[in-house]
Structures are given as structure tokens and as C-alpha cells.
Backbone bond lengths (Angstrom), bond angles and torsions (degrees), N, CA, C in turn:
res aa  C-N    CA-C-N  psi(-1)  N-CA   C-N-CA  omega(-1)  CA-C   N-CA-C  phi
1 X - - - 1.428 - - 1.529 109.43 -
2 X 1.417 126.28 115.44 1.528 130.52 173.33 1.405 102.31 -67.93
3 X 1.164 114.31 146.73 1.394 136.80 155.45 1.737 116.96 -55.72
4 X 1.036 144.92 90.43 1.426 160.05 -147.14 1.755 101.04 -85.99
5 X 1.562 96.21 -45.26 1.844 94.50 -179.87 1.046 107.87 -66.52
6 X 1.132 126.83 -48.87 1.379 117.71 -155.08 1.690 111.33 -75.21
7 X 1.502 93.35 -27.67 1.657 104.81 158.49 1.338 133.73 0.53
8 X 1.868 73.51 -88.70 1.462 134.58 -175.89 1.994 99.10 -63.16
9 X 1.245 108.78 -56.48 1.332 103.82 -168.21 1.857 115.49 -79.35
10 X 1.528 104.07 -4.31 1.847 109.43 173.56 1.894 93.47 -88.26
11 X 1.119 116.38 -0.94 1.802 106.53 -173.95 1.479 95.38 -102.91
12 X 1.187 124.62 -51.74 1.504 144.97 179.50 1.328 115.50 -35.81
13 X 1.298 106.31 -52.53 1.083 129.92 -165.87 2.299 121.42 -56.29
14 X 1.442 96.75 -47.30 1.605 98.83 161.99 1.530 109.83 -52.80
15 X 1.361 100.74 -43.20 1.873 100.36 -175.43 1.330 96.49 -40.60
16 X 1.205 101.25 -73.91 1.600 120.57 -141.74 1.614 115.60 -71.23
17 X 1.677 112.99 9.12 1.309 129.21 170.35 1.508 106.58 -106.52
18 X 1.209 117.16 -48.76 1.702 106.12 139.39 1.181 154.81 -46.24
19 X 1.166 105.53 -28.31 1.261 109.47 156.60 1.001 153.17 -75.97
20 X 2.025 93.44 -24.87 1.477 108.56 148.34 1.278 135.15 -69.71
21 X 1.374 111.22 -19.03 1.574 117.47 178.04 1.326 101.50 -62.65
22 X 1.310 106.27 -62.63 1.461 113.66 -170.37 1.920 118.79 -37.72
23 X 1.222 101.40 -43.34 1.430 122.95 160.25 1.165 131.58 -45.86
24 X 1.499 106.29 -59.10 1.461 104.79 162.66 1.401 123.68 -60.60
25 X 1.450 101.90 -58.36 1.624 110.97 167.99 1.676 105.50 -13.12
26 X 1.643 87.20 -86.48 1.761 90.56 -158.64 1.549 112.60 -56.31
27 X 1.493 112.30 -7.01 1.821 94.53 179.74 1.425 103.54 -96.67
28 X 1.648 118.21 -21.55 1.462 102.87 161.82 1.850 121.56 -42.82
29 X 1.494 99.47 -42.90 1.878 106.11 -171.46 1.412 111.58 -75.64
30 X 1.421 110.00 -21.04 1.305 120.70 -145.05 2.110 93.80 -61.87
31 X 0.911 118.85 155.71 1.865 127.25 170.50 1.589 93.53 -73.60
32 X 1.400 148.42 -35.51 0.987 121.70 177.84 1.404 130.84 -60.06
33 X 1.659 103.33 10.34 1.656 104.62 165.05 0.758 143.43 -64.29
34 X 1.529 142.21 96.31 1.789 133.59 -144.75 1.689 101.95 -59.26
35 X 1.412 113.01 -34.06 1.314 115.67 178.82 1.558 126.16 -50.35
36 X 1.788 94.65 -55.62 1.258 110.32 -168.18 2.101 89.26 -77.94
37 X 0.822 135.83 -32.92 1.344 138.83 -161.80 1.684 99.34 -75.77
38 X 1.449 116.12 -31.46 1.335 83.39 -166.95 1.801 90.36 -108.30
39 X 1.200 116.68 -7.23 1.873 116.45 166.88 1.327 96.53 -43.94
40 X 1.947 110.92 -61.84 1.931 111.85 -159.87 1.676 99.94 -82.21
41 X 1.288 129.44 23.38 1.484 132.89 150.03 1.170 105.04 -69.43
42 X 1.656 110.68 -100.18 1.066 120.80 142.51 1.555 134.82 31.68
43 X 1.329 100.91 -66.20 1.822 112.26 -179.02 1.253 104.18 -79.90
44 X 1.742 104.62 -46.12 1.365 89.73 -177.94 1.373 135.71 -78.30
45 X 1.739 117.33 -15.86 1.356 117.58 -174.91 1.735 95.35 -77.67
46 X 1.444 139.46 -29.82 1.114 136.10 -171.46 1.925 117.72 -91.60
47 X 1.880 98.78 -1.14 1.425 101.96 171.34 1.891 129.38 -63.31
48 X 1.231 91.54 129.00 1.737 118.36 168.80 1.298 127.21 -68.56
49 X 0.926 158.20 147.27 1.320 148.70 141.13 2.057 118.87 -75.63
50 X 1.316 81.34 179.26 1.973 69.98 -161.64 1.564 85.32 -79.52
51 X 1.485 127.45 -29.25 1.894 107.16 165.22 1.014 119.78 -40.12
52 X 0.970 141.66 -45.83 1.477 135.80 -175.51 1.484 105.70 119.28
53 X 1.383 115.39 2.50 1.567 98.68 180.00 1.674 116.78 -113.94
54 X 1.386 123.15 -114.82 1.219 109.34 -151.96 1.432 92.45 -145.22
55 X 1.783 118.86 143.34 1.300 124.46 -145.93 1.797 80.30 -122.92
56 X 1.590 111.54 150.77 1.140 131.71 -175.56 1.452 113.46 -151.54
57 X 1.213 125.73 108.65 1.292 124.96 -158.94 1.707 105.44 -122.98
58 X 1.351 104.91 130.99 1.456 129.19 168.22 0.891 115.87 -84.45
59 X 2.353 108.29 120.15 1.265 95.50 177.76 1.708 89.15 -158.15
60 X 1.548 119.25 127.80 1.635 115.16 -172.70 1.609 99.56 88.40
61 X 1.416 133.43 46.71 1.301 119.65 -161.04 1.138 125.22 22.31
62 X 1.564 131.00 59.05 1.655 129.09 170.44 1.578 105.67 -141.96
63 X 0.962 103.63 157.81 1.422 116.98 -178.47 1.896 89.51 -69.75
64 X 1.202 137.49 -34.50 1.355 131.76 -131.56 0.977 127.20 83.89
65 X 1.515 126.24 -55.65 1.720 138.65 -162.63 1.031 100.11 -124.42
66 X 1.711 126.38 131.83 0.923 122.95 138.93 1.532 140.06 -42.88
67 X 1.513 118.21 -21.51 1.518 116.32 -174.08 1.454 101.12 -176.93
68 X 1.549 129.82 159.67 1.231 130.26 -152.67 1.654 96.27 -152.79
69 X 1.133 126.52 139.39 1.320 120.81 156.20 1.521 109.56 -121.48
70 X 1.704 107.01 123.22 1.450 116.18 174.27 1.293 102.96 -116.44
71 X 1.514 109.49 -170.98 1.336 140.13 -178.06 1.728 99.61 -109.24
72 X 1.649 106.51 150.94 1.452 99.80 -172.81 1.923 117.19 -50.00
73 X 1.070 136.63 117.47 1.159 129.80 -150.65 1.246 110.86 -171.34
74 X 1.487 126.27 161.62 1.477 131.87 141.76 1.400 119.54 -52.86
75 X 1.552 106.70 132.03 1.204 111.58 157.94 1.740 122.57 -111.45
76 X 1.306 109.84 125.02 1.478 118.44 176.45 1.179 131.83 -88.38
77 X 1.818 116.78 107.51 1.418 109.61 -143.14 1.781 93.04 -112.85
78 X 1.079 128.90 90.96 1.694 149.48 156.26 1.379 123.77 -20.83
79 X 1.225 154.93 99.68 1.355 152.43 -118.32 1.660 83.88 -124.04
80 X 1.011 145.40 102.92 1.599 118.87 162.10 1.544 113.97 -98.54
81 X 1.425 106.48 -13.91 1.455 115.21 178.40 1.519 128.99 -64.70
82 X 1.295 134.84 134.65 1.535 129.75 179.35 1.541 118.70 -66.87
83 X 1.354 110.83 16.83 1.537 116.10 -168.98 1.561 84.44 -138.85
84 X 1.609 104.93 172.76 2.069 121.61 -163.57 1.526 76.06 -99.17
85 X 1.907 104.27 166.74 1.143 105.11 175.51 1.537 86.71 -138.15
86 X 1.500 128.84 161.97 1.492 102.38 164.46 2.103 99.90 -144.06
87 X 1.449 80.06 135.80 1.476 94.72 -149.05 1.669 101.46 -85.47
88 X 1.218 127.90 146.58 1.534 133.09 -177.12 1.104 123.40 -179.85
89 X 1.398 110.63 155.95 1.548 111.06 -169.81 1.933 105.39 -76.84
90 X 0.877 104.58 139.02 1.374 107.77 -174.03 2.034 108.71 150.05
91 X 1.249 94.45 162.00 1.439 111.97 173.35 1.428 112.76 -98.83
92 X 2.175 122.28 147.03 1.145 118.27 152.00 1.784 108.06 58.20
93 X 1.216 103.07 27.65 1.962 93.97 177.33 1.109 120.85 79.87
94 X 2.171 116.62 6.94 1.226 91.11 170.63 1.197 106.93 -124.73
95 X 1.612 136.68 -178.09 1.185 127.93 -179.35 1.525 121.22 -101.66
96 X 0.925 126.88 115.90 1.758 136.64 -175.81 1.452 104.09 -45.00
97 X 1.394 99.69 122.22 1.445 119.32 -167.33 1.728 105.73 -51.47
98 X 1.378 123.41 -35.26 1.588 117.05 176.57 1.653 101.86 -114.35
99 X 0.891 110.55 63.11 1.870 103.77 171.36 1.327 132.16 -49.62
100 X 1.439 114.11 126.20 1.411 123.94 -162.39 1.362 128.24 -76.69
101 X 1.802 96.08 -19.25 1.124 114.88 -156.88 1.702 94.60 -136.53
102 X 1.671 114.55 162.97 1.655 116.11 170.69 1.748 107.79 -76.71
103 X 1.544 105.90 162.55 1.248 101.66 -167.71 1.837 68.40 -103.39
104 X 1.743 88.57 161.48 1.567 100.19 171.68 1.818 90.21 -126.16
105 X 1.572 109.81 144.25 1.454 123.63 133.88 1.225 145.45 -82.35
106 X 1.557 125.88 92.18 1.647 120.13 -144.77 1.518 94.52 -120.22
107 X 1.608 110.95 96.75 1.609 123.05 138.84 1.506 100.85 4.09
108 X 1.401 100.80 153.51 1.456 111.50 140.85 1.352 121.64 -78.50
109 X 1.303 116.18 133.61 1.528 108.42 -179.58 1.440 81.79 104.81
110 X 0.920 151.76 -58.80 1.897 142.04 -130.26 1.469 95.39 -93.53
111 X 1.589 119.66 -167.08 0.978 148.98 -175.17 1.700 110.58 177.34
112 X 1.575 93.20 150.09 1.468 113.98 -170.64 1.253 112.77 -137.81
113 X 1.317 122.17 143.06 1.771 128.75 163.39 1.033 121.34 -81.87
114 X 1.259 126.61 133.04 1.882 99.29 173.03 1.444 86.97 -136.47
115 X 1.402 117.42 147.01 1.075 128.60 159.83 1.568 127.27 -85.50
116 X 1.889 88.18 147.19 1.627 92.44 -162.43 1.878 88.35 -120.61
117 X 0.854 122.97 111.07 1.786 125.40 -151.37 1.185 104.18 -101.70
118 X 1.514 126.12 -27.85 1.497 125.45 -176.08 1.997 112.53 -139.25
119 X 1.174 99.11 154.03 1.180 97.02 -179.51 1.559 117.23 -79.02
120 X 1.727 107.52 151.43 1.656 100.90 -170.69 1.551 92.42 149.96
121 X 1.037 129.11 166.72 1.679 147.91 179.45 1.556 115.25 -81.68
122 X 1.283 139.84 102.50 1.097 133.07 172.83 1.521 120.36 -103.43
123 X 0.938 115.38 118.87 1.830 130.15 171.62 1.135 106.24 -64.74
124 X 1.617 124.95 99.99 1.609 116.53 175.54 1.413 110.79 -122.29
125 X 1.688 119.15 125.87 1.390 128.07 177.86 1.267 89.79 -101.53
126 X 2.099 89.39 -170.87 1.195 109.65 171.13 1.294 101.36 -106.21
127 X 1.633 135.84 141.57 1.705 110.83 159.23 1.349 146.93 -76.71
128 X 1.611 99.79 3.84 1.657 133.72 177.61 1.100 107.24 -80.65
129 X 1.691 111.47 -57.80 1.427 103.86 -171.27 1.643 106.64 -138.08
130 X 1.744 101.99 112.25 1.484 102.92 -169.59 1.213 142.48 -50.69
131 X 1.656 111.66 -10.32 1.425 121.60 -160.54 1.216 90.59 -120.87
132 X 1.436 114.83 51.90 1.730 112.41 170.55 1.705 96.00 -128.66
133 X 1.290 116.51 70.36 1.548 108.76 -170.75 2.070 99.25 -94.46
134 X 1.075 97.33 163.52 1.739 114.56 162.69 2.010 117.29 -147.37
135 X 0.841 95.19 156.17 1.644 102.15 147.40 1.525 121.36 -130.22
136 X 1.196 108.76 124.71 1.665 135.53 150.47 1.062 130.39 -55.44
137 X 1.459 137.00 46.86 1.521 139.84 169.50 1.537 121.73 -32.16
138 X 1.352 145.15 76.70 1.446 147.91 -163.17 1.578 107.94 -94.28
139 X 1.210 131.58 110.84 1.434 137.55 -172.35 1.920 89.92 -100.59
């Protein structure tokens, strides 16, 4: 009478060294890497745009920041929200009677540049949703 397990467990056995690779593999890639998780923090709170200026991302209806100081430049405004946001100089949802700057309409999902061309303080809402205010400090 042959022994059947042990059979069974010399055939099994390639699997089950593959299968661990595979395992390891994917938890090496996996985002639950504190390493890799706090590097793509990291990148992203210190990300640029290929303008050269300064990225501001919407997410929970907020700008994020209350206020920013750039250099005369583009600013890149990051949609993370599932709803449009539309970005402009103005206070409280409304738009400032001589605007300095273009208003952008940014999808959810999208992103927009807007240029900030001269130096000076800019008040930027949303016009969707009023209690999404910022200022733009431009040196």
C-alpha cells in the first residue's frame, strides 16, 4: 500500500511555493507599506505642477488651506471631490466685481490652472459652495 499523502503533498508542493511568492510579491507592492505610504505622502503634500507653481487640492468642500504664499505663477487647483467646484476670485460664493484672475469650472476628478499674473492678495471662493473661501498671497 503507497502512502497517498505524501503523494499528494510532493505534487502540492510547487503550488504552494508559488503561492507564496505570489504573496510576498504583492505585500511587498501592496500601499499598505508604511514606507511606501508615507514616501507617496510626502510627494504628494510637496507636489509641483509642470508650471512651476503650486498645487491646491479640493477635498470635503475645502480648499485644504486657508492661504498660500507663491511666486508670480500658476496655480493648480485639484478637484478630489465627486461634485464640480468653480473656482474665483471673490468672497463667500460670490465673484469680485473686477476679477483679477479667470474663473475655472473643475469637474470632480479634474483640475485647473489659473493664473495669478501679478503680485497682491487674492480672495478665492468657490461659486457652488460659499463656505469654501482661501487667500492667494502672490509676491
Amino acid at each position: 500500500m503507497r502512502d497517498h499523502s505524501a503523494t499528494r503533498a510532493r505534487r502540492l508542493l510547487p503550488t504552494l511555493v508559488a503561492m507564496t511568492a505570489l504573496i510576498l510579491t504583492l505585500a511587498a507592492c501592496s500601499s499598505d507599506n508604511p514606507r511606501e505610504s508615507q514616501a507617496a505622502e510626502s510627494q504628494a503634500a510637496e507636489s509641483q505642477p509642470a508650471t512651476g507653481g503650486t498645487t491646491v487640492t479640493m477635498s470635503g468642500s475645502s480648499f485644504g488651506v486657508a492661504e498660500i504664499t507663491v511666486a508670480v505663477s500658476n496655480v493648480t487647483f485639484v478637484n478630489e471631490d465627486g461634485v464640480g467646484h468653480v473656482v474665483a476670485e471673490g468672497e463667500n460664493g460670490s465673484e469680485a466685481a473686477d476679477p483679477r484672475i479667470t474663473k475655472a469650472t473643475i469637474a470632480g476628478g479634474a483640475q485647473a490652472d489659473i493664473a495669478f499674473g501679478a503680485p497682491g492678495d487674492y480672495n478665492i471662493t468657490c461659486l457652488i459652495h460659499g463656505s469654501m473661501n482661501m487667500v492667494v498671497h502672490v509676491e
